[in-house]
C-alpha positions as semicolon CSV with decimal commas, in nm:
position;residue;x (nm);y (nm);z (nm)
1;X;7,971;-0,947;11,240
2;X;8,255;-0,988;10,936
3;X;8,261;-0,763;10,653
4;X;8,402;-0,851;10,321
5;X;8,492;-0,670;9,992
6;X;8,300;-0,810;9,705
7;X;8,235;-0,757;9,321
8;X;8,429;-0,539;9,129
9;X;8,730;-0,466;9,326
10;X;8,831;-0,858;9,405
11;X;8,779;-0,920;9,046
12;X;8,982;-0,577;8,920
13;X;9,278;-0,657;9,194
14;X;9,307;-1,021;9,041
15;X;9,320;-0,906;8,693
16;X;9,601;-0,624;8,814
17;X;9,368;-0,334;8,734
18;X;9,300;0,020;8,949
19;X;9,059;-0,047;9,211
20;X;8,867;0,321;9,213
21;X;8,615;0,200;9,455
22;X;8,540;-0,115;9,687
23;X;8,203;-0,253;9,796
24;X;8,146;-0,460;10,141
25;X;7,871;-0,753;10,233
26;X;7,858;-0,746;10,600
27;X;7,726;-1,076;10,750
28;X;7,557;-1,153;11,079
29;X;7,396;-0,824;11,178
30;X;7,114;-0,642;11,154
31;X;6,993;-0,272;11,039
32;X;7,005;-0,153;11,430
33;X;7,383;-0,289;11,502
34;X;7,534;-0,087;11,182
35;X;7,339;0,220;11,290
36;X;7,474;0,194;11,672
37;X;7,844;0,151;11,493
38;X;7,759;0,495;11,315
39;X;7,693;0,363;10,981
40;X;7,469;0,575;10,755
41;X;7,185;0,389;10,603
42;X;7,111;0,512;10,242
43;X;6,917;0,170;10,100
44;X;6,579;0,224;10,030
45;X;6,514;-0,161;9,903
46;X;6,725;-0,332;10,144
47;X;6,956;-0,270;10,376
48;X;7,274;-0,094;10,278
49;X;7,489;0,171;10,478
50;X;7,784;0,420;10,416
51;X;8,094;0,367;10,660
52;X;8,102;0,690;10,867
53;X;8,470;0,786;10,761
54;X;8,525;0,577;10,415
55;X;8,169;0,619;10,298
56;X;8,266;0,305;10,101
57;X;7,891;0,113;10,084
58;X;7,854;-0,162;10,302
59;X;7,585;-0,425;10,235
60;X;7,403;-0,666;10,469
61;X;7,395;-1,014;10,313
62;X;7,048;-1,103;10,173
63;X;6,883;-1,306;9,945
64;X;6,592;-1,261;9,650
65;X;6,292;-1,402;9,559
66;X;6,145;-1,306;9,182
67;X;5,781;-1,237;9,296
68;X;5,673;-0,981;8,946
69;X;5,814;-0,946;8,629
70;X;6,118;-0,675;8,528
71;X;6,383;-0,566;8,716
72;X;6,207;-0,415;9,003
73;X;6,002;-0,720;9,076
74;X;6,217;-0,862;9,350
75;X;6,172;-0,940;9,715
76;X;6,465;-0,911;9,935
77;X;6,585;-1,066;10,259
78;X;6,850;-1,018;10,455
79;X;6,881;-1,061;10,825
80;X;7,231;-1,250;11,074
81;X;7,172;-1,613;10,942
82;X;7,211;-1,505;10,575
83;X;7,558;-1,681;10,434
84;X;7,831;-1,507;10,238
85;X;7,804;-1,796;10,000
86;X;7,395;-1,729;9,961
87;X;7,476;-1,337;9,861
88;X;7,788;-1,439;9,627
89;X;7,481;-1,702;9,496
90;X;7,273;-1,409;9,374
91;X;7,512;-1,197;9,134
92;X;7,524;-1,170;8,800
93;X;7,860;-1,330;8,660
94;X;8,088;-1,547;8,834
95;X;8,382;-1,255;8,790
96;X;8,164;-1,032;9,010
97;X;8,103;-1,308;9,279
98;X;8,398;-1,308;9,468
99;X;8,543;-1,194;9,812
100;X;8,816;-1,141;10,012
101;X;8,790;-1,176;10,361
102;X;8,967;-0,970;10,617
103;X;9,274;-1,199;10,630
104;X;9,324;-1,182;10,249
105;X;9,149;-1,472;10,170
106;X;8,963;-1,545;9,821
107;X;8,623;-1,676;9,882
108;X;8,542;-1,777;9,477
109;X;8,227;-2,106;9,569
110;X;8,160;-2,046;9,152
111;X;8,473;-2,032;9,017
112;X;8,514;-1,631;8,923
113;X;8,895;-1,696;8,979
114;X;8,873;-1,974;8,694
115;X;8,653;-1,758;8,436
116;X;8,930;-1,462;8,477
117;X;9,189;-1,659;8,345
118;X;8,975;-1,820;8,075
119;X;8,880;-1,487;7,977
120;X;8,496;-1,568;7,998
121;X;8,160;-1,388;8,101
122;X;7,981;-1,672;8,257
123;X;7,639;-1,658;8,455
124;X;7,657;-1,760;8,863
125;X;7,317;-1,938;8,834
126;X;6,971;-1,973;8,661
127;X;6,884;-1,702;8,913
128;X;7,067;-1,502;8,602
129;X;6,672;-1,523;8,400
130;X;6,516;-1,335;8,675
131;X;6,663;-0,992;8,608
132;X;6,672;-0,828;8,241
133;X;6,904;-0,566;8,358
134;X;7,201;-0,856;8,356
135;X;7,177;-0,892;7,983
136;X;7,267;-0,528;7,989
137;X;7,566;-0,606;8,196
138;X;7,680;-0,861;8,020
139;X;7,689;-0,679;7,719
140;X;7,846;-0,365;7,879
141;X;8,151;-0,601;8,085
142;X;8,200;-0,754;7,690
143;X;8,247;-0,362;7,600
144;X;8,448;-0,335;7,909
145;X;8,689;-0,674;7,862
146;X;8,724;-0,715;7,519
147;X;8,919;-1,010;7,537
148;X;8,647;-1,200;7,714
149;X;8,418;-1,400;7,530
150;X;8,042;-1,475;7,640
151;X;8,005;-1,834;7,769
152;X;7,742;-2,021;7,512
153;X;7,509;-2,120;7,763
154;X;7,485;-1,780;7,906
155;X;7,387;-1,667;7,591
156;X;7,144;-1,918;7,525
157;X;7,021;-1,820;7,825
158;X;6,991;-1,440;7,751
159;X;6,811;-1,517;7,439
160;X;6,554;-1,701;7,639
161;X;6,493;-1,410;7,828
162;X;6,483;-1,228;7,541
163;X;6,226;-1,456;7,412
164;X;6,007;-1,477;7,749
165;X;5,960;-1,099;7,701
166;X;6,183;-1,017;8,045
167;X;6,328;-0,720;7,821
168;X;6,038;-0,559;7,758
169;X;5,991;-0,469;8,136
170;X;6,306;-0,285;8,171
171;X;6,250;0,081;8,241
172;X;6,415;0,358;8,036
173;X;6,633;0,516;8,277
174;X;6,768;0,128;8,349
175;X;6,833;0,126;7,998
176;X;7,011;0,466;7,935
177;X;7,219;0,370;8,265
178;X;7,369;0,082;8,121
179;X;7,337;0,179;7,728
180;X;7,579;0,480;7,877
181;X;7,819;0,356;8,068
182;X;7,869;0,064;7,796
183;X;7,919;0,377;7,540
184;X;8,233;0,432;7,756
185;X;8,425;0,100;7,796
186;X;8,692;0,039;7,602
187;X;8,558;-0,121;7,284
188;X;8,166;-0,044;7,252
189;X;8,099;-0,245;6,969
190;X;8,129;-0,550;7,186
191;X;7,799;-0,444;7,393
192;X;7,597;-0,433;7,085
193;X;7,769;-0,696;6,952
194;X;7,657;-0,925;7,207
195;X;7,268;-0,741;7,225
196;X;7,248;-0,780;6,887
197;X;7,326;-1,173;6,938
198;X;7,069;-1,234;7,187
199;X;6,798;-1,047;7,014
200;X;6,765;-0,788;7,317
201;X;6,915;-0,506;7,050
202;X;6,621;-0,463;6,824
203;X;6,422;-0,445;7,160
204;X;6,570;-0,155;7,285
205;X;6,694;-0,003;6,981
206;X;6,559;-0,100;6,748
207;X;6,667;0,213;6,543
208;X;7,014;0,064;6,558
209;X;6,930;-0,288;6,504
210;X;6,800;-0,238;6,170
211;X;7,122;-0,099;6,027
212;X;7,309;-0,451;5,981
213;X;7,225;-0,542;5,666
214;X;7,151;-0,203;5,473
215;X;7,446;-0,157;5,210
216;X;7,643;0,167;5,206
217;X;7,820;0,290;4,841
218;X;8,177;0,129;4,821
219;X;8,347;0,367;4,732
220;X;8,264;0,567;5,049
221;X;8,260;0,287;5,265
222;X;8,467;-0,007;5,183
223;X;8,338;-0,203;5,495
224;X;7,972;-0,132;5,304
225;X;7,757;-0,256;5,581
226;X;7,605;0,004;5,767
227;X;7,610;-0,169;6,072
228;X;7,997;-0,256;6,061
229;X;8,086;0,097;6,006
230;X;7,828;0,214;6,307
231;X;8,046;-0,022;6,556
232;X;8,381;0,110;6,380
233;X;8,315;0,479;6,450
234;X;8,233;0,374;6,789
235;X;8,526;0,218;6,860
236;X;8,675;0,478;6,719
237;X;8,516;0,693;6,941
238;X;8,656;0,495;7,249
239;X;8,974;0,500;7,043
240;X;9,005;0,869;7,040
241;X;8,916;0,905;7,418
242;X;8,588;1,092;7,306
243;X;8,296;1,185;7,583
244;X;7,983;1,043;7,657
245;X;7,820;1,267;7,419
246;X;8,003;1,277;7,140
247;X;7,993;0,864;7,129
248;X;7,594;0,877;7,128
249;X;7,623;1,138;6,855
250;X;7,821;0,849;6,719
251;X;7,538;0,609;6,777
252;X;7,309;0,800;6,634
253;X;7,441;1,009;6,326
254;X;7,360;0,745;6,054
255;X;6,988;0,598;6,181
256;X;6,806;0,685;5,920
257;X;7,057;0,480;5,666
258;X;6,809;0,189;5,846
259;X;6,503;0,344;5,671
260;X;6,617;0,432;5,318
261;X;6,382;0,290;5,053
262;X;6,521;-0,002;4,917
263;X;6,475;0,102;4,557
264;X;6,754;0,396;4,568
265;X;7,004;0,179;4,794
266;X;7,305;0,175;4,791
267;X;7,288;0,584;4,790
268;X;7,100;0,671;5,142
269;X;6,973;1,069;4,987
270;X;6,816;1,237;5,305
271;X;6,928;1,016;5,542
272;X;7,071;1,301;5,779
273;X;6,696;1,445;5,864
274;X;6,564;1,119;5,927
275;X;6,818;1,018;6,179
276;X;6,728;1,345;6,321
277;X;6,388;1,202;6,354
278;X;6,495;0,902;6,459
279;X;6,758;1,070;6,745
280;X;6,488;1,297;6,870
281;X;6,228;0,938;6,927
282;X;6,550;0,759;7,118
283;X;6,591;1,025;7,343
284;X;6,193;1,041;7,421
285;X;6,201;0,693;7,465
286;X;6,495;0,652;7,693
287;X;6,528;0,982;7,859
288;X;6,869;1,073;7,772
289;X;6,984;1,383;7,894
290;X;6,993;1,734;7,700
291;X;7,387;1,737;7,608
292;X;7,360;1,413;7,453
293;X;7,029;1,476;7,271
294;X;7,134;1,843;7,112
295;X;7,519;1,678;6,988
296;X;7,326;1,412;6,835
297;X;7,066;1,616;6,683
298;X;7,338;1,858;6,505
299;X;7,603;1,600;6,439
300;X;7,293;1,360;6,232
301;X;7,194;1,670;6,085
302;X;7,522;1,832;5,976
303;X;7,798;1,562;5,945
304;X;7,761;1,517;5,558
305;X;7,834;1,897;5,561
306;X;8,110;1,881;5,754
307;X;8,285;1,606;5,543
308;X;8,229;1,845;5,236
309;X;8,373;2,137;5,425
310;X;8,669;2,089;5,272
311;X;8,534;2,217;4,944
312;X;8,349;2,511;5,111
313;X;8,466;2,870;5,044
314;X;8,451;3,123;5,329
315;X;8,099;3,216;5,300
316;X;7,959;2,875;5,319
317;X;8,181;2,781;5,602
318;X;8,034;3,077;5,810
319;X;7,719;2,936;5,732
320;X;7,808;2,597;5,809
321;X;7,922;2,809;6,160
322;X;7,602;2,988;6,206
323;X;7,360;2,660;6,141
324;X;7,578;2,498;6,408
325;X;7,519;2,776;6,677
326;X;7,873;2,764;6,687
327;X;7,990;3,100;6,820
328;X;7,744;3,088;7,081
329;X;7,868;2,712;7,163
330;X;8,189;2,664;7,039
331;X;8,283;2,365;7,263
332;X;7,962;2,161;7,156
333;X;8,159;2,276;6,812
334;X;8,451;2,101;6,895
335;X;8,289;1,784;6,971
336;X;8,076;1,778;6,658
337;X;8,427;1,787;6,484
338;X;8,529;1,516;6,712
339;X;8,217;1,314;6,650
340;X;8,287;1,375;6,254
341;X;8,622;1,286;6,266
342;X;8,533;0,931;6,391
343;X;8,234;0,914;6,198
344;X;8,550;0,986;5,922
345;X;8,814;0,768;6,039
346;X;8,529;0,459;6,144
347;X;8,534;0,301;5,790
348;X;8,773;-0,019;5,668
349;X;9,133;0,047;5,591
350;X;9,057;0,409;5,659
351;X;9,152;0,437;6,056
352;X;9,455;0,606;6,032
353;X;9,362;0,863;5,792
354;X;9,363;1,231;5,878
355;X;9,050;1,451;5,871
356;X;9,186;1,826;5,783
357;X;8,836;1,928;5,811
358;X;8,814;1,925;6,148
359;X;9,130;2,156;6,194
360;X;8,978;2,396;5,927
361;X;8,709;2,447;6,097
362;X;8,798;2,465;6,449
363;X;9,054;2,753;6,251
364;X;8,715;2,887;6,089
365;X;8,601;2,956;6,466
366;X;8,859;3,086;6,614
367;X;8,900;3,331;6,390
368;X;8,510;3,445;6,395
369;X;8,537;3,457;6,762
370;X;8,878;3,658;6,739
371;X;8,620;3,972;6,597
372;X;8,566;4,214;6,827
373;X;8,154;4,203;6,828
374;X;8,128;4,468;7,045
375;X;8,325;4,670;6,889
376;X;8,175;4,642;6,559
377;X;7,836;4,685;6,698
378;X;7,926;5,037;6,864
379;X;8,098;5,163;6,503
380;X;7,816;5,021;6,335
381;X;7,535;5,217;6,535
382;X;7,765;5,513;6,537
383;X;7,710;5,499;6,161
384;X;7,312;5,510;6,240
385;X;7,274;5,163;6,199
386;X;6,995;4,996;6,430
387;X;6,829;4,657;6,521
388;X;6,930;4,352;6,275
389;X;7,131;4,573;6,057
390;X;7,387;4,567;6,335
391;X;7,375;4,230;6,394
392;X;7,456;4,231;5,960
393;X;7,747;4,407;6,003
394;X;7,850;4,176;6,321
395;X;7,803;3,874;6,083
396;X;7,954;4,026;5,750
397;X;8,316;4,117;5,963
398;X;8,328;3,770;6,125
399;X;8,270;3,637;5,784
400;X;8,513;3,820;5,649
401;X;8,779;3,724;5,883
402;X;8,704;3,393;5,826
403;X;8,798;3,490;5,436
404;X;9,109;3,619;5,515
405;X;9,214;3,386;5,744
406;X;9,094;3,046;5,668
407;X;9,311;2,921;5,448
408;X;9,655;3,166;5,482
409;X;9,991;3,014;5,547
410;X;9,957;2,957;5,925
């Protein structure tokens, strides 16, 4: 029995990057040998154990054979005569097939060591067309390693799968996994960059593919594509260290620029409820999880408002406030601002420009949550007051605070 440490942590210690986690392949034993060494077997597909101290995962080598279409239509095998070399054989890119033995020895058979320093995402095999969930990958490790390009013939071969239909049988959850964690590498454009080159994009969002092409008024948006300035908020997003989130509220705040009648482009009137529409069908469709969903909803419903807030008197603030639930949620609040701000700052020539809207109204909400509800609701039913007239009088001293207050000398 040898054990080796695979994937991601040979390939971040040869680039000189944190290794947060390792994963093992163990060769030559079986299921009954790793439980008698007090391993804890968690695989429900094949057979893969935690270490009873580390709980690091530890693998047994196995192969695959494709026997259904999708992701899931895989059968595995792994038993002692199963080769390093034949597990290494079944992953995804070269950069992720490579171990090191318990001597320190590199075991690279496809040349992972090679594609690091060439800077390049290249597949391990053909085996690469069985799985749809690796064209997700790739595009997420392009988010992940901006400075790697995609080898051609792995994209060639990614659009083939595109073609074949191999995309169509991924599973939602599958593709909110990987759409999410690509959301959070370092330069997010590069995922949909390479999507959108292989065709897989208007496949699984096709909301978002439809935005290249649709001009935007100049004088707003200098970069005038629609889908240019989607990929520069969310890099700004990723710029600004912004959460999960507040980048899909990113991704989804302009979707319904993609279905503005053509006759009244470049001006995209109403587009804020329909990428509300369009926001609420993505998250049916993929299953994304309430936080996101709500930001999104508010943020492609009320981002036009918050870039005019700057014009907005007291009253209309508070309202702006109160249509944003934002004294009951004032930290969603904040990352609607944040969301705004890159939705602001995402546009050519324009990335270093402040957004004093977002400190206005963060200001704007501190100082409605600085009234003393409580106390105004006790002097206001002392005064007879009773049902919604007390929750008028709560509203009227928050807004004027917010009058007072918003834009004094501070």
């Amino acid at each position: 029995m040898q054990a080796f440490v695979v994937g991601g942590a040979v390939r971040d210690e040869l680039l000189q990057r944190p290794v947060t986690d390792r994963d093992w392949v163990v060769v030559g034993s079986t299921p009954q040998e790793m439980r008698s060494a007090g391993f804890i077997a968690v695989g429900a597909d094949f057979p893969v154990f935690l270490h009873p101290h580390t709980r690091e995962e530890y693998a047994l080598a196995r192969t695959e054979r494709k026997t259904a279409p999708g992701y899931k239509g895989f059968q595995f095998h792994a038993s002692p005569d199963v080769t390093l070399e034949q597990d290494l054989s079944r992953r995804d890119l070269t950069i992720n097939a490579m171990a090191r033995a318990a001597d320190g020895r590199l075991i690279d058979p496809w040349g992972g060591q090679r594609d690091l320093q060439a800077r390049l995402l290249r597949h391990v095999s053909e085996a690469f067309a069985e799985d749809p969930v690796r064209i997700l990958r790739l595009a997420r490790f392009a988010a992940r390693f901006p400075e790697f390009s995609v080898a051609p013939e792995t994209m060639v071969l990614a659009a083939s799968m595109v073609a074949a239909g191999e995309v169509d049988a991924l599973v939602p959850e599958r593709i909110w996994q990987e759409l999410s964690r690509g959301l959070m590498e370092a330069r997010p454009s590069r995922m949909f960059e390479v999507l959108r080159t292989c065709g897989a994009l208007r496949r699984v969002l096709p909301e978002v593919d439809r935005l290249w092409g649709v001009p935007q008024r100049a004088d707003h948006h200098p970069e005038v594509d629609t889908g240019v300035h989607l990929m520069m908020v969310l890099d700004m997003a990723a710029r600004l260290d912004a959460s999960l989130p507040v980048r899909f509220a990113c991704l989804g705040h302009d979707l319904g620029k993609g279905t503005t009648p053509p006759d009244v482009l470049p001006r995209h009137l109403g587009h804020e409820q329909r990428s509300v529409t369009l926001v609420r069908g993505v998250c049916e469709r993929l299953r994304v999880p309430v936080a996101c969903r709500e930001l999104a909803e508010v943020v492609a419903r009320e981002h036009g408002n918050v870039h005019r807030s700057g014009e907005f008197n007291a009253a209309a603030v508070m309202r702006l406030l109160e249509r944003c639930d934002a004294i009951r949620r004032p930290d969603r609040f904040e990352q609607l601002l944040l969301a705004c701000e890159c939705d602001a700052r995402g546009r050519l020539g324009l990335e270093d420009s402040a957004y004093p809207q977002r400190p206005r109204l963060a200001r704007a909400l501190r100082l409605a949550l600085a009234v003393d509800a409580t106390a105004v609701a006790t002097e206001a039913a002392a005064r007879g007051m009773k049902g919604p007239a007390i929750g008028e009088a709560v509203q009227r001293a928050r807004s004027d605070a917010v009058a007072v207050g918003l834009d004094a000398p501070h």
